[in-house]
N, C-alpha and C positions, 0 to 999 in steps of 0.2 A: 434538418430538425429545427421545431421553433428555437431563435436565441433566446426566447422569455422562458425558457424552462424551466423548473424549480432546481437549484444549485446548493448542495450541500457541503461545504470544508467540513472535515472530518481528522481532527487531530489527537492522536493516541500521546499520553502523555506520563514516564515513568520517570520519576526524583529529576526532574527536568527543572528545578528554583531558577539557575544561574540563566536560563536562557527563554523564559517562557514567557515574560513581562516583552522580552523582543519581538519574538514571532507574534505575540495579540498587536503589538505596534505596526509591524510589518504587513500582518493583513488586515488589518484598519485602512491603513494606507494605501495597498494597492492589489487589495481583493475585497473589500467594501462593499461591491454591489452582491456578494455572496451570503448568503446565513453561512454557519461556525459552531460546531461541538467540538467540546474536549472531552476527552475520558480522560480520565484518571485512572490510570492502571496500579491503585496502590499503593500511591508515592507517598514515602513515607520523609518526604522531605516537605517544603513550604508551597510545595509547587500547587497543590488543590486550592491554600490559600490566596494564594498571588489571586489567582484566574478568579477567585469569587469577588478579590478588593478589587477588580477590573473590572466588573460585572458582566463576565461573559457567563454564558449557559456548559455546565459543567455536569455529567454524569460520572460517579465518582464509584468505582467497583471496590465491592468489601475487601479484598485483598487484591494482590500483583496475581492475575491471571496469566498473563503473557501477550504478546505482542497483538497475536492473531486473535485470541478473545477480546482483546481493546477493540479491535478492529471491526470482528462481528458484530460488537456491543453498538459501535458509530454506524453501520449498516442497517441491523434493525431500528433504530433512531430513525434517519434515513427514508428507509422504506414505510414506516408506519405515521409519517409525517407527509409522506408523498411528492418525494423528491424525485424529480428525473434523471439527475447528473447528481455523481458523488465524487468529490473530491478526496484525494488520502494526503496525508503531508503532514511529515517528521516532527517534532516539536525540540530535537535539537541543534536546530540551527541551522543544519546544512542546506536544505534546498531553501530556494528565493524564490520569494511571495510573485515578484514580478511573472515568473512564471506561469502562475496558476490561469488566469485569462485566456493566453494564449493556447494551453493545454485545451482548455475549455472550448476555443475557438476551435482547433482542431479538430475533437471529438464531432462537435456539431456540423462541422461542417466536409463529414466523411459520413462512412458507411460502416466505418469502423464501429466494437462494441466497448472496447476501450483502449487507453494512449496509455502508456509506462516513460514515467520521466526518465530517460536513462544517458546514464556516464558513458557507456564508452559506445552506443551505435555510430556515432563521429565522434573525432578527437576534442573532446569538450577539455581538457588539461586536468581532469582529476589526476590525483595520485593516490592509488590502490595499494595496500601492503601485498605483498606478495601471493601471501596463502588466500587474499579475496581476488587476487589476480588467478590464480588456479583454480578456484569455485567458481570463480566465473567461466572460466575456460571450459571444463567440466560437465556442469550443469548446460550450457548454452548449447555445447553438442549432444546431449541425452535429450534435449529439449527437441532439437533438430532430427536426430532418430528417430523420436516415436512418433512426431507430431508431420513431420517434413518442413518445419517453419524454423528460422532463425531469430531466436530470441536474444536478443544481449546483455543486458541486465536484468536476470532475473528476480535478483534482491531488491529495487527498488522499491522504495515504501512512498512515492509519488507515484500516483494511480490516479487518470480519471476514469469512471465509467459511469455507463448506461443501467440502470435501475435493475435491468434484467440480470445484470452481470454480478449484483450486490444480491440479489435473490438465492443464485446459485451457489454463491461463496459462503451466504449468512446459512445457506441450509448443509452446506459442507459438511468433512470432517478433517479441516485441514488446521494447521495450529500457527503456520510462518505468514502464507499463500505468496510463494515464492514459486520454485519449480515445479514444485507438486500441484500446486492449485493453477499454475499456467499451462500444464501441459496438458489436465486435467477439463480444463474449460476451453482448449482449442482442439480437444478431439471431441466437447461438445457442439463445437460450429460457431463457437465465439469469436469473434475478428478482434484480433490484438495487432497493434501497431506500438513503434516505438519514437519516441521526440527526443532530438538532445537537448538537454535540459543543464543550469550550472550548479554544481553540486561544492557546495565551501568545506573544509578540512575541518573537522568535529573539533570545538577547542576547549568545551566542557561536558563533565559526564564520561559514562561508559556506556563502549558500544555493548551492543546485547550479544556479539561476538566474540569469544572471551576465547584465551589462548586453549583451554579446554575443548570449545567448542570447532575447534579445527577437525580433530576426529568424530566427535559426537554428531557433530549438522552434517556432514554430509551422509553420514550413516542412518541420520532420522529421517533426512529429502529424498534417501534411496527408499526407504520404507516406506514414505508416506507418497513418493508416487505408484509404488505398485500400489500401493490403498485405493488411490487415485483412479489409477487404469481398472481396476476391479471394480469401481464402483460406476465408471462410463457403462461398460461392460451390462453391469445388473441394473442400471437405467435404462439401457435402450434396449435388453430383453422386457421389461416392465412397460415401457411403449409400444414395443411389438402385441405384447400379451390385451 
């Protein structure tokens, strides 16, 4: 793939104040040669402000949609500006900027349709609480059932991809695009690959993983993959047809 390709950072951004003035620094500095959206998902903190007194490009949703609407919302963006490579990347802190390039490098220089920053495909030294130590466990072999591919992070909110793969997803019905939309987009013929990447220990904010959501997520990622598998399903009778 050409390296001059149109390169999109794409960063979803919820009451994110404490740490969001860092990450625009951070990819200043050594993701620069990239364009950069934020969404706002919401934030009912100073966070929408910061990014405007920075004067980054900010699309600012009427209310807290959720992760994956952020996410769609940076996609269509994206796509209707005519980007080739999409970038995803946290806005609390954890993954390193440094990263992003190489990701990039990767992508381009594979067959691949997209790279997933991930913790534990090598022992990168994250430390995982327990119960996202069992989701992972979990989910990584349902992934591996249905699809016959071994995914291993499949939370990773570090994504690059390929334009086609940001098409699929934006026209989804998926809400995390975590297991359900990876196992969903590799029984379309999408090539996912996985990089280990360094991932820092969150030191501000709340994860969107809440002690609640121990029972509730994985009961919604069971749900919403069979959505998933049913809608591969009534796509490629719709191709046949």
């Amino acid at each position: 793939m050409d390296n001059q390709s149109k390169i999109l950072v794409v960063v979803p951004a919820y009451n994110e104040e404490k740490t969001i003035a860092t990450i625009v620094d951070n990819l200043k500095q050594q993701a620069s040669e990239f364009n950069r959206i934020f969404v706002n998902d919401g934030s009912t903190d100073h966070t929408a402000e910061i990014l405007h007194t920075l004067g980054e490009n900010v699309i600012s949703l009427p209310c807290n949609l959720g992760y994956g609407r952020a996410l769609q919302t940076g996609m269509l963006y994206g796509l209707k500006h005519g980007y080739d490579i999409l970038v995803f990347f946290d806005a609390d802190g954890q993954h390193v900027a440094t990263d992003i390039p190489v990701m990039v490098s990767q992508l381009q220089n594979s067959d691949a349709d997209m790279f997933i920053g991930s913790r534990f495909v090598d022992d990168t030294g994250y430390k995982a609480s327990f119960e996202r130590k069992v989701g992972m466990v979990v989910f990584s072999g349902l992934i591996r059932i249905i699809t016959g591919q071994r995914i291993y992070d499949s939370t990773s909110g570090f994504k690059v991809m390929r334009s086609k793969v940001a098409k699929l997803l934006s026209e989804g019905v998926f809400s995390d695009f975590t297991a359900e939309s990876l196992i969903n987009l590799v029984l379309r013929g999408i090539k996912i690959q996985e990089y280990p990447i360094t991932v820092k220990q969150r030191l501000h904010g709340e994860s969107m993983h809440s002690f609640r959501s121990i029972i509730t997520y994985p009961l919604k990622t069971l749900f919403l993959i069979f959505v998933g598998i049913v809608d591969v399903y009534f796509n490629k009778k719709e191709d046949k047809g």
